[in-house]
SEVEX-44336 format. One line per 4 residues: for each residue x, z, y of N, C-alpha, C, O, CB. Coordinates in Angstrom, 2 decimals. Glycine has a CB too. Layout:
N
X/Z/Y/X/Z/Y/X/Z/Y/X/Z/Y/X/Z/Y | ...
//
This chain:
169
-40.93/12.38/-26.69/-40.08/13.39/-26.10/-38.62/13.13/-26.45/-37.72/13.14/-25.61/-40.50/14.79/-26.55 | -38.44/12.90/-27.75/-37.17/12.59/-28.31/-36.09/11.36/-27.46/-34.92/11.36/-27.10/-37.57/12.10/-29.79 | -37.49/10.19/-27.41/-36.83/9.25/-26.59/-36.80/9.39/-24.61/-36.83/8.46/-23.81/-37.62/7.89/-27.13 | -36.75/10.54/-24.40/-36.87/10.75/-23.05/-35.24/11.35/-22.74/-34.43/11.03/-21.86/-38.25/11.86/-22.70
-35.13/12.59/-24.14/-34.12/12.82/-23.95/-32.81/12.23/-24.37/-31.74/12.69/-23.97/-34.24/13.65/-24.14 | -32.93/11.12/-25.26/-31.91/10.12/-25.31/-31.28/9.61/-24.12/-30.18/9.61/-23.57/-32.38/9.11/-25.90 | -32.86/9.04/-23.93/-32.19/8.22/-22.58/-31.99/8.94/-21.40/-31.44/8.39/-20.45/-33.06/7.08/-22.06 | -32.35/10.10/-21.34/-31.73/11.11/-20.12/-29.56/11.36/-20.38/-28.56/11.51/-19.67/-32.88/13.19/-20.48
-30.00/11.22/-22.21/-28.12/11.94/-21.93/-27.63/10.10/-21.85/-26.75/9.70/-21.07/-26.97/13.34/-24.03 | -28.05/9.58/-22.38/-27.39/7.86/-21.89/-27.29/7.67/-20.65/-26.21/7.19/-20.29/-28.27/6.53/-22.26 | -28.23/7.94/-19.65/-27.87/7.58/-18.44/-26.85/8.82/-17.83/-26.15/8.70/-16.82/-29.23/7.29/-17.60 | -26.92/9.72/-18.46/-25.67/10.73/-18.09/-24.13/10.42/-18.67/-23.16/10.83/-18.03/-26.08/12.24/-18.70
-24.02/9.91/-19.52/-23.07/9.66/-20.14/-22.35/8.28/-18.88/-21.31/8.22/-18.23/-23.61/9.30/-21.84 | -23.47/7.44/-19.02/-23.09/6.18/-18.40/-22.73/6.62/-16.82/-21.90/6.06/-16.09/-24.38/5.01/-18.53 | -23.66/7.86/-16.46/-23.16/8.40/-14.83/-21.33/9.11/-14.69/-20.44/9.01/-13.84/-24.48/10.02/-14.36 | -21.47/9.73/-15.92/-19.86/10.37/-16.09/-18.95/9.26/-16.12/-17.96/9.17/-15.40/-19.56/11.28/-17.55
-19.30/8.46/-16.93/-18.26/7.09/-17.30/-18.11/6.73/-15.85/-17.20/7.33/-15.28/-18.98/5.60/-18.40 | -19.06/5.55/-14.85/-18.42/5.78/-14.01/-18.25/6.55/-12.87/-18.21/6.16/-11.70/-18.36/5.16/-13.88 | -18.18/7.38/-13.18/-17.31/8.73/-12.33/-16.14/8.50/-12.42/-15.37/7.91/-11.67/-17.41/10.25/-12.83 | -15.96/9.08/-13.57/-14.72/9.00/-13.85/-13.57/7.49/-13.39/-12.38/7.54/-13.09/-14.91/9.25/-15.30
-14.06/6.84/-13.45/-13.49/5.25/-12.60/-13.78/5.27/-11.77/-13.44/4.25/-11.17/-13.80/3.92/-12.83 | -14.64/6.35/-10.84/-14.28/6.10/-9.48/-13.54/6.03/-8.76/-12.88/7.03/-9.02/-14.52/6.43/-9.02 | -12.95/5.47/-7.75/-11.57/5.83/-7.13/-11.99/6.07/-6.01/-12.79/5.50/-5.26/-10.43/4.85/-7.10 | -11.09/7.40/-5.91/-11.48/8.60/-4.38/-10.00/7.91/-3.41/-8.86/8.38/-3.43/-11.20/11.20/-4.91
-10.29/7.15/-2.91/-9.25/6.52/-1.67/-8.65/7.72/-0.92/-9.51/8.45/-0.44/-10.14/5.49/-0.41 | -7.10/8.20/-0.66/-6.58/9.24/-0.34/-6.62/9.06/1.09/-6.42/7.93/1.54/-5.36/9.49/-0.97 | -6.91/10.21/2.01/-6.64/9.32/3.58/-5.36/10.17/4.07/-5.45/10.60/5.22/-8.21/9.45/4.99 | -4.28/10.44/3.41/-2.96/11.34/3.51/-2.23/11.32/2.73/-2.82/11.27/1.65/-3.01/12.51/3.57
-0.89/11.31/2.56/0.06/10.85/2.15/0.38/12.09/1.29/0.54/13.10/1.97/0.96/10.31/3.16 | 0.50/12.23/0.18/1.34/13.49/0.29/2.80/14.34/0.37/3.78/13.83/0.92/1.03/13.80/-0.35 | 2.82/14.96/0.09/4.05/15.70/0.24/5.27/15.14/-0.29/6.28/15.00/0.39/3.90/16.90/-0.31 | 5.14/14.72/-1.93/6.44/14.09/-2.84/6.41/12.74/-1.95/7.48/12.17/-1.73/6.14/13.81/-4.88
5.39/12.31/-1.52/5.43/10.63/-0.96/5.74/10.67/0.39/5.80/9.54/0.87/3.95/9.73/-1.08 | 6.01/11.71/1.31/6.05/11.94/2.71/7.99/12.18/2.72/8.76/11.59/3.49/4.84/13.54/3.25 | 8.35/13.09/1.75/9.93/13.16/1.45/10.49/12.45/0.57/11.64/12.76/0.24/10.37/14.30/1.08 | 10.06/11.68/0.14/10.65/10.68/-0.67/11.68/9.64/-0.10/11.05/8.71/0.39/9.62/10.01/-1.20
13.36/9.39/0.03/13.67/9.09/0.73/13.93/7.72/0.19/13.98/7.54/-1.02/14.37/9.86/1.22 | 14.08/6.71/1.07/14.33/5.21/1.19/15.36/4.61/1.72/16.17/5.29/2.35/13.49/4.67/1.78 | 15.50/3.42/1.60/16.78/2.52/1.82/15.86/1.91/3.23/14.69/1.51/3.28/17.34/1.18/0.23 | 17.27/2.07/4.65/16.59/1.24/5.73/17.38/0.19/5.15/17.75/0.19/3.97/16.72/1.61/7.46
17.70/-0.97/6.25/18.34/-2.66/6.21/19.36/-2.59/6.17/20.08/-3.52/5.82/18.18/-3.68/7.24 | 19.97/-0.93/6.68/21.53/-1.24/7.03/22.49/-0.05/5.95/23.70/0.16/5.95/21.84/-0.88/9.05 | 21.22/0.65/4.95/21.78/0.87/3.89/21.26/2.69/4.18/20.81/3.50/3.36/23.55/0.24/3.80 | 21.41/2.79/4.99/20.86/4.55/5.26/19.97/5.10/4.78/18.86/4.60/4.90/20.47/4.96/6.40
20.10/6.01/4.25/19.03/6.83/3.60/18.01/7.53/5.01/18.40/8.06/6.06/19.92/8.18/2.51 | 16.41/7.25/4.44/15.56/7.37/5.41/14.30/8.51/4.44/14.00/8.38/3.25/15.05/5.62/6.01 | 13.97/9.18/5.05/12.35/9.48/4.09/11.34/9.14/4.88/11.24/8.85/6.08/11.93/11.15/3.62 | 10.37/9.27/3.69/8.95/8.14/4.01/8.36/8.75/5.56/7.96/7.94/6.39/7.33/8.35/2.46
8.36/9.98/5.79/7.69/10.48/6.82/8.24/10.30/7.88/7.49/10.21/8.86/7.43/11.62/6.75 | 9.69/10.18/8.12/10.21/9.98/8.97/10.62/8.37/9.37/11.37/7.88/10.21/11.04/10.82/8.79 | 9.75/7.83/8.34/9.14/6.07/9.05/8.03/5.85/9.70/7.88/4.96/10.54/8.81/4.96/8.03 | 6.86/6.97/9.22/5.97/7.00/9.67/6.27/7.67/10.73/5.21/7.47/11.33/5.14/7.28/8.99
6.82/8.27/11.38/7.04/9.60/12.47/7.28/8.23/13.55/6.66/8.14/14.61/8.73/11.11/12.13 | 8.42/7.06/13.04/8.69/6.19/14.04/7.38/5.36/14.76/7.39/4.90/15.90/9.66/5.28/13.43 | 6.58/5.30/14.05/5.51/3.66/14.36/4.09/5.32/14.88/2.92/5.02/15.15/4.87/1.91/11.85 | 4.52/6.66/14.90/3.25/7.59/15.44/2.74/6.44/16.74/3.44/5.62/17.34/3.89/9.55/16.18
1.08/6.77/16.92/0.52/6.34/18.11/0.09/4.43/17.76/-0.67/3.77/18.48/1.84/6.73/19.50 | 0.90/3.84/16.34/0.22/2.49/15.93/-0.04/2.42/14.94/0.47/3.18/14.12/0.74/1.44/16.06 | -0.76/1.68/14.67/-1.83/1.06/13.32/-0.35/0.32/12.73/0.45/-0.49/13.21/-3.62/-0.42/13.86 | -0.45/1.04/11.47/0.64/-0.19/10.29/-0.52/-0.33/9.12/-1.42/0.37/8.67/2.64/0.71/9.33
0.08/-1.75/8.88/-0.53/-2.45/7.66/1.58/-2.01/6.74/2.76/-2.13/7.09/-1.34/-4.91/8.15 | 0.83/-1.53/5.59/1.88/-1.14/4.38/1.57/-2.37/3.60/0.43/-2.73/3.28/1.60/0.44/3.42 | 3.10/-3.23/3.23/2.88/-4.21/2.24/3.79/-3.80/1.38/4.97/-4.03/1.66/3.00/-5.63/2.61 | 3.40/-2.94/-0.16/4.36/-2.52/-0.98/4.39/-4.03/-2.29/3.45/-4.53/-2.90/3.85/-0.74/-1.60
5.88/-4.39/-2.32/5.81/-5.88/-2.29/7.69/-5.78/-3.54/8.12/-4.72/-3.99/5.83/-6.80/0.02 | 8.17/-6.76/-3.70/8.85/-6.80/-4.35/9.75/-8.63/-4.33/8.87/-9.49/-4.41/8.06/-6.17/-5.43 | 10.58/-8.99/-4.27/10.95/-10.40/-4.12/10.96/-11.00/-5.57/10.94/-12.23/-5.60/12.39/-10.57/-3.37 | 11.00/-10.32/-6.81/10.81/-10.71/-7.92/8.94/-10.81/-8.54/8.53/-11.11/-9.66/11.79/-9.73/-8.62
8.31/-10.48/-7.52/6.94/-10.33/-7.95/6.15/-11.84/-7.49/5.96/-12.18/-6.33/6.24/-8.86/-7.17 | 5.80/-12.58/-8.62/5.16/-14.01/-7.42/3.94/-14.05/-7.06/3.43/-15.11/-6.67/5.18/-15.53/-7.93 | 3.07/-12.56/-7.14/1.97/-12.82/-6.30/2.51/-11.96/-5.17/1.68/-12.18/-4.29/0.46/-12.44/-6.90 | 3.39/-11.12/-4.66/3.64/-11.10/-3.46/4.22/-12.04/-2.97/3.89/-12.29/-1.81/4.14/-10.25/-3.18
5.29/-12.96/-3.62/5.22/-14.18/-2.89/5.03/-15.05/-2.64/5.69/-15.80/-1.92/5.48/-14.48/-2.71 | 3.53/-15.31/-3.45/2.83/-15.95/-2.91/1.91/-15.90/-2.36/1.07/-16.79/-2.48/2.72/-16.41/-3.25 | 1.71/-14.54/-1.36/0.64/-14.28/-0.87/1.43/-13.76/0.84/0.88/-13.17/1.77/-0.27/-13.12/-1.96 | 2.98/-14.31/0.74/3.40/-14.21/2.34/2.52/-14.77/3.18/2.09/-14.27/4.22/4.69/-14.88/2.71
2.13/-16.20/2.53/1.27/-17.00/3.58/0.72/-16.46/4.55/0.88/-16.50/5.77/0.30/-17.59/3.13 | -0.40/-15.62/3.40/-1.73/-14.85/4.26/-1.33/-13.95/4.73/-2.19/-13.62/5.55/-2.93/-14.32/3.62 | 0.19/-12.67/4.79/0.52/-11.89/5.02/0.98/-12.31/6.72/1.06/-11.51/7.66/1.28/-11.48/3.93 | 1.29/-13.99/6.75/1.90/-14.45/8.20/0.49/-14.46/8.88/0.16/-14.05/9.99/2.83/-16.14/8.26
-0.23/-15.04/7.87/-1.49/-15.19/9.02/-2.07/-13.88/9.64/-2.27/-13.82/10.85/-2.83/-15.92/8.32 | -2.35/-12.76/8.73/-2.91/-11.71/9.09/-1.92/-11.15/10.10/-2.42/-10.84/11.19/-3.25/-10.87/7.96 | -0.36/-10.93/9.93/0.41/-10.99/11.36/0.00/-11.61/12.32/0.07/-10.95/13.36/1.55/-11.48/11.36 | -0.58/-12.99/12.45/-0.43/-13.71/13.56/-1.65/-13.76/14.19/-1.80/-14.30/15.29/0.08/-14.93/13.33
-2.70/-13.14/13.47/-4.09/-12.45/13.72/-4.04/-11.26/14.54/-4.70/-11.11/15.57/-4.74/-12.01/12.43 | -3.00/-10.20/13.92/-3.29/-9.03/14.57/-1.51/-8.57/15.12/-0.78/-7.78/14.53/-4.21/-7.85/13.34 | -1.27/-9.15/16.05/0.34/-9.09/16.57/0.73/-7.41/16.76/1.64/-6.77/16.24/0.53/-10.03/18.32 | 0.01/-7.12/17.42/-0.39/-5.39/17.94/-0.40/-4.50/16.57/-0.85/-3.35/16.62/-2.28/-5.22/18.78
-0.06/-4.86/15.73/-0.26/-4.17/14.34/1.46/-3.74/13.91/2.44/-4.46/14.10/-1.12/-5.46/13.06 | 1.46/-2.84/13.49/2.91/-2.73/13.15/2.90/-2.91/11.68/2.10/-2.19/11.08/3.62/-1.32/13.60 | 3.84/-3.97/10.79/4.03/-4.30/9.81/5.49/-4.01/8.48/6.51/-4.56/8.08/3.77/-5.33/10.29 | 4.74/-2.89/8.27/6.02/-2.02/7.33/6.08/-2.26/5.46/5.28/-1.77/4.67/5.64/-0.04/7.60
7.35/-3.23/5.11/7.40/-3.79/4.09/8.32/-2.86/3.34/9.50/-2.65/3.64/7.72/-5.13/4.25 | 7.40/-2.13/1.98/8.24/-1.42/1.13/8.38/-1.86/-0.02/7.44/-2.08/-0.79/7.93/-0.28/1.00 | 9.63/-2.06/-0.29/10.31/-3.11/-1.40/10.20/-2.38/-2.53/10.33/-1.16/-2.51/11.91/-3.59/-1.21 | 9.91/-3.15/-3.77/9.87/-1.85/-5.53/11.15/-2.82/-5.85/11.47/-2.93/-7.03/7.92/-1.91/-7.30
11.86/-3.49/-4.91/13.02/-4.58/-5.70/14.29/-3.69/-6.42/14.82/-2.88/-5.66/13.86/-5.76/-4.35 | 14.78/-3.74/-7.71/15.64/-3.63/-8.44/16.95/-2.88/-7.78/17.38/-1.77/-8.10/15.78/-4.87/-8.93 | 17.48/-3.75/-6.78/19.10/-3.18/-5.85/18.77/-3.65/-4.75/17.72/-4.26/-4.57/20.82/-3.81/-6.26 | 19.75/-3.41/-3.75/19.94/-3.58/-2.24/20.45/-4.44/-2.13/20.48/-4.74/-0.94/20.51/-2.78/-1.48
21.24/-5.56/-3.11/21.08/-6.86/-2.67/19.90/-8.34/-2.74/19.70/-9.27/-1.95/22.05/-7.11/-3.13 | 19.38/-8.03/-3.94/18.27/-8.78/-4.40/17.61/-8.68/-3.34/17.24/-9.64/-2.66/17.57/-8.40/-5.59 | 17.35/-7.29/-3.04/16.17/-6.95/-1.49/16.41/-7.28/-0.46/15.39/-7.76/0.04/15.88/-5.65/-0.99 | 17.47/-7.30/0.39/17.83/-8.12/1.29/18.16/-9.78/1.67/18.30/-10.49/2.67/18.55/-7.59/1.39
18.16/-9.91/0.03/18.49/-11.62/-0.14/16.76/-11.92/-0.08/16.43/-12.72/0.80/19.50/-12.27/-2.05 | 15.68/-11.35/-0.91/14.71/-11.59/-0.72/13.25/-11.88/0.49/12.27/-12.63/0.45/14.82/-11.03/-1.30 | 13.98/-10.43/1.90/13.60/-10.57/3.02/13.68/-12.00/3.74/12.82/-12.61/4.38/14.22/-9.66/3.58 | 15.38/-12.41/3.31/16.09/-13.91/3.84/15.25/-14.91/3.43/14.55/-15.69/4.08/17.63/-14.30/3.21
15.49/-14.73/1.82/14.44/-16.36/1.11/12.98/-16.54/1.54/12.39/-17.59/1.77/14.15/-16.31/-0.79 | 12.44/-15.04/1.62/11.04/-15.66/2.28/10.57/-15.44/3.19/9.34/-15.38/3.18/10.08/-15.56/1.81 | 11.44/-15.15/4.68/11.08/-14.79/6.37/10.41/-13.61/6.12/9.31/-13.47/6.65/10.02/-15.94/7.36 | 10.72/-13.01/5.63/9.27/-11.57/5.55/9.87/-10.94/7.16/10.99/-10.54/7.47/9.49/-9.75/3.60
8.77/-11.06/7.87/9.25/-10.67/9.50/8.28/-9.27/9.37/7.12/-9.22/8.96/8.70/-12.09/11.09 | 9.11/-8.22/9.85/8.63/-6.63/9.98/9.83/-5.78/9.49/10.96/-6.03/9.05/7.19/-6.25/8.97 | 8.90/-4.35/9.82/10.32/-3.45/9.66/10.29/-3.21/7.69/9.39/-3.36/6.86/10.13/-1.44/10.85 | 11.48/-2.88/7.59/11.75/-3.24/5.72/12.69/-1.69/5.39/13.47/-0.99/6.03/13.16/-5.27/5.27
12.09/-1.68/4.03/12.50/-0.26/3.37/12.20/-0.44/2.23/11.07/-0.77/1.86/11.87/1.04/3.82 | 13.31/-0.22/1.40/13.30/-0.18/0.11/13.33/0.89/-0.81/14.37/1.50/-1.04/14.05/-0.76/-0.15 | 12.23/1.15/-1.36/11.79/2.50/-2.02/12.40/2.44/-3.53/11.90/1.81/-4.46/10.01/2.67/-2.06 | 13.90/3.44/-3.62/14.83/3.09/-4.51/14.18/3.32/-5.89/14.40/2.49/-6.76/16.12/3.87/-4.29
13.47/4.27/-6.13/13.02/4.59/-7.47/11.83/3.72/-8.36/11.23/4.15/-9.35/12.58/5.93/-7.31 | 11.68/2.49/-7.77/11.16/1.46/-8.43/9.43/2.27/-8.21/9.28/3.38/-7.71/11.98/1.18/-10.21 | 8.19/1.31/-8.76/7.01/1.59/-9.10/6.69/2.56/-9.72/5.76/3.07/-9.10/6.60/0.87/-9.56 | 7.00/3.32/-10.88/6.51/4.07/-11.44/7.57/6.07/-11.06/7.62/7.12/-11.68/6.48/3.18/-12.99
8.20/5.55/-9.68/9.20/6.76/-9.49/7.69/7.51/-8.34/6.55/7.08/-8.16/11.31/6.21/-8.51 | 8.32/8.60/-7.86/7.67/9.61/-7.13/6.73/8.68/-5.86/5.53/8.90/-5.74/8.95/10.76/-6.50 | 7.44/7.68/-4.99/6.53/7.28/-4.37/5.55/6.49/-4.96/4.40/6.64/-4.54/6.97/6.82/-3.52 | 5.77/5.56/-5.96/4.76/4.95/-6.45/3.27/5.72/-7.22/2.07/5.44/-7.23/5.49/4.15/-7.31
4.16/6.89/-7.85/2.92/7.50/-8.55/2.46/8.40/-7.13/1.42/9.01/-7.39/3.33/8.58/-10.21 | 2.71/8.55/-6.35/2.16/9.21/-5.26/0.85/8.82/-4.55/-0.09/9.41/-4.01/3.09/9.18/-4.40 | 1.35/7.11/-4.89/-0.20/6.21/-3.50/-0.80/5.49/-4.88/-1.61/4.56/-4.74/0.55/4.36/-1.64 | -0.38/5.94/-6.26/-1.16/5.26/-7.63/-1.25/4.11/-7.48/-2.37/3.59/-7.38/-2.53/5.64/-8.01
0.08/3.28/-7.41/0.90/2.18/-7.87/0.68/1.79/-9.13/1.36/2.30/-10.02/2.18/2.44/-7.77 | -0.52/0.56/-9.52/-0.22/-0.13/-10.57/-0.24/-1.85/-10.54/-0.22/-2.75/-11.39/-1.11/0.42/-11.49 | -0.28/-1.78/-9.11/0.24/-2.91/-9.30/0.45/-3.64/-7.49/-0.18/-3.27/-6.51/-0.86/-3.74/-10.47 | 1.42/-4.62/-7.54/1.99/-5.50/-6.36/1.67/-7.04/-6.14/2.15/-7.84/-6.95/3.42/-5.45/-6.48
1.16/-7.35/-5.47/1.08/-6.54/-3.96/0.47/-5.02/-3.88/-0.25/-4.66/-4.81/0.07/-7.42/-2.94 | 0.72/-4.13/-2.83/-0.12/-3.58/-2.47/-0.29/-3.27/-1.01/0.68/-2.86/-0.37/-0.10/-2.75/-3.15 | -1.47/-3.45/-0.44/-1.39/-3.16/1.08/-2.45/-1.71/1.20/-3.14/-1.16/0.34/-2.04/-4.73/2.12 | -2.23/-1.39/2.65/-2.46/0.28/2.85/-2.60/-0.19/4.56/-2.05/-1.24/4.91/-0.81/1.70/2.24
-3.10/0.36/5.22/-3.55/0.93/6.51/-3.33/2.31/6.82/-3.80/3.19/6.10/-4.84/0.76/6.64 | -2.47/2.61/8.09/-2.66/3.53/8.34/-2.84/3.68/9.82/-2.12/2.99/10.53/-1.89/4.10/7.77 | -3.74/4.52/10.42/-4.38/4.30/11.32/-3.25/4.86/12.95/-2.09/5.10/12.62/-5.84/5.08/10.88 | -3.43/4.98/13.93/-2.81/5.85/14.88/-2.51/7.10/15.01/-1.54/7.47/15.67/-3.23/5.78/15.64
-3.40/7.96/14.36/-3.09/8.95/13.99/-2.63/9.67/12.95/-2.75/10.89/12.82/-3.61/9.21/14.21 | -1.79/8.48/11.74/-1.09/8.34/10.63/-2.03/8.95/9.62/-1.57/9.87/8.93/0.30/8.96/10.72 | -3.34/8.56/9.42/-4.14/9.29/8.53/-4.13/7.94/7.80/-3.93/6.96/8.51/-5.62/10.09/9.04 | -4.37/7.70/6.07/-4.26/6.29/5.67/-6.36/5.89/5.93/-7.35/6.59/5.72/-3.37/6.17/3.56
-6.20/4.70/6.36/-7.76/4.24/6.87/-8.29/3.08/5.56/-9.38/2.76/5.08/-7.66/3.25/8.77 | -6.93/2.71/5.32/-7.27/1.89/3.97/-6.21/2.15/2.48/-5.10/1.65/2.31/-7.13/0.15/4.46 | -6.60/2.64/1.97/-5.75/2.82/0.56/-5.43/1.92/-0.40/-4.61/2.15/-1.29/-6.29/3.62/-0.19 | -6.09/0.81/-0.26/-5.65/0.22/-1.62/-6.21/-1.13/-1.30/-7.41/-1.29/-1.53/-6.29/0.99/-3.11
-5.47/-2.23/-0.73/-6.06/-3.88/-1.27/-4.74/-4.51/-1.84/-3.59/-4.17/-1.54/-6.76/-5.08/0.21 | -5.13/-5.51/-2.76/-4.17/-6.12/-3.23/-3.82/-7.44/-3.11/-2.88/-8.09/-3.56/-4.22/-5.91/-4.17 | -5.21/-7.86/-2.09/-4.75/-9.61/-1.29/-4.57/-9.43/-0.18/-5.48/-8.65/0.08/-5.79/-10.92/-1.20 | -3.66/-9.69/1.32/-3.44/-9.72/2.07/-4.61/-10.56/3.07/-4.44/-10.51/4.29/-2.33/-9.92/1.83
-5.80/-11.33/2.52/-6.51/-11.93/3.36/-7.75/-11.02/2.14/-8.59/-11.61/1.47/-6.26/-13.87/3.68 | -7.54/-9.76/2.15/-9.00/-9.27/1.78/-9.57/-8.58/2.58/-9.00/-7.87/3.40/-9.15/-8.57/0.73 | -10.92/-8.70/2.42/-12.11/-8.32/3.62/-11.61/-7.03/4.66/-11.44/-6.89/5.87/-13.71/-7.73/2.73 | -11.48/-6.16/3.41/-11.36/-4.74/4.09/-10.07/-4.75/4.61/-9.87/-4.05/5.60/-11.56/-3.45/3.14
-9.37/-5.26/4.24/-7.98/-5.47/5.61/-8.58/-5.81/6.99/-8.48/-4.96/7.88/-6.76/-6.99/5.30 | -9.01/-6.64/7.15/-9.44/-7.23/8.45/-11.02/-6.30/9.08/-11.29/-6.28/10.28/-9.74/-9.10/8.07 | -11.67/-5.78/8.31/-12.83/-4.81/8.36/-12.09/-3.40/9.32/-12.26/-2.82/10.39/-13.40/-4.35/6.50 | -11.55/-3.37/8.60/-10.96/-1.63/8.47/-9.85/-2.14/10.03/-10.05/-1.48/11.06/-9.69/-0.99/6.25
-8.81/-3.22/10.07/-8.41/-3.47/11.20/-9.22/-3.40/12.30/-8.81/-2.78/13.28/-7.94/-4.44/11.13 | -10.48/-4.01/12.34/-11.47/-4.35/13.51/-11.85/-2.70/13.83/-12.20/-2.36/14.96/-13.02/-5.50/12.98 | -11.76/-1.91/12.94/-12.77/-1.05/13.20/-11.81/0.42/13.84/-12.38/1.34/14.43/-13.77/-0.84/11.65 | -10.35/0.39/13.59/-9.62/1.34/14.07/-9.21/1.16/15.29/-8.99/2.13/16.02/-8.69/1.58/13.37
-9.01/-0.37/15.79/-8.57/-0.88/17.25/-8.83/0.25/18.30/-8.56/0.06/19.49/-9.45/-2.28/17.72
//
């Protein structure tokens, strides 16, 4: 009996544990991350919702990315290919880069082709802790009806990018 109920609270323990590491994928942006305002290309202050308000009615792939980070740049490659896979996709690059020149010199050095916004308060400011930013790359989906369809990959040629693309078309 003794050993029934051991192993009843062990496998409970081990069920809480991962629980608790589960990750509940958000499919909505919220509020601090929807007004959170950003740097467009030409220096204007923009907020997040009112980027999304622009691309209403298309699928964006979110590449939250940085020009000092070298697995985002080295993962443009796959970021061109998955562009050149899915053209019809709208491709919105939010920078965690340092200043507004580094970030714009960085778009230059590595062709990053799409619309660009630089989210001034770095990774760990309001938008980052908003979409639980710990680390860059990060890509996001959001569908046509601006609900997010994918929350969280961190390779640009990973499954559920191209899964989750096929399946919102």
């Amino acid at each position: 009996m003794k050993k029934t109920y051991l192993l009843l609270s062990l496998f409970m323990i081990i069920g809480l544990v991962i629980f608790s590491f589960w990750e509940n994928p958000k499919t909505e942006f919220t509020k601090q991350s929807l007004e959170n305002k950003m740097l467009a290309f030409d220096n204007s202050e923009i907020a997040f919702k009112d980027i999304l308000k622009k691309y209403k009615g298309k699928t964006i792939v979110i590449d939250v990315w940085a020009s000092w980070c070298r697995d985002c740049v080295g993962g443009m490659p796959k970021v061109k290919e998955l562009q050149n896979a899915n053209p019809d996709v709208v491709y919105l690059f939010l920078s965690m880069d340092k200043s507004y020149d580094k970030w714009k010199l960085g778009i230059e050095k590595y062709d990053v082709q799409g619309e660009h916004y630089l989210v001034t308060d770095g990774m760990q400011g309001v938008f980052g802790q908003s979409i639980d930013l710990n680390w860059i790359p990060r890509y996001m989906i959001v569908d046509k009806t601006g609900k997010i369809a994918l929350y969280k990959a961190i390779e640009a040629d990973d499954e559920k990018i191209t899964a989750t693309l096929k399946k919102i078309k």
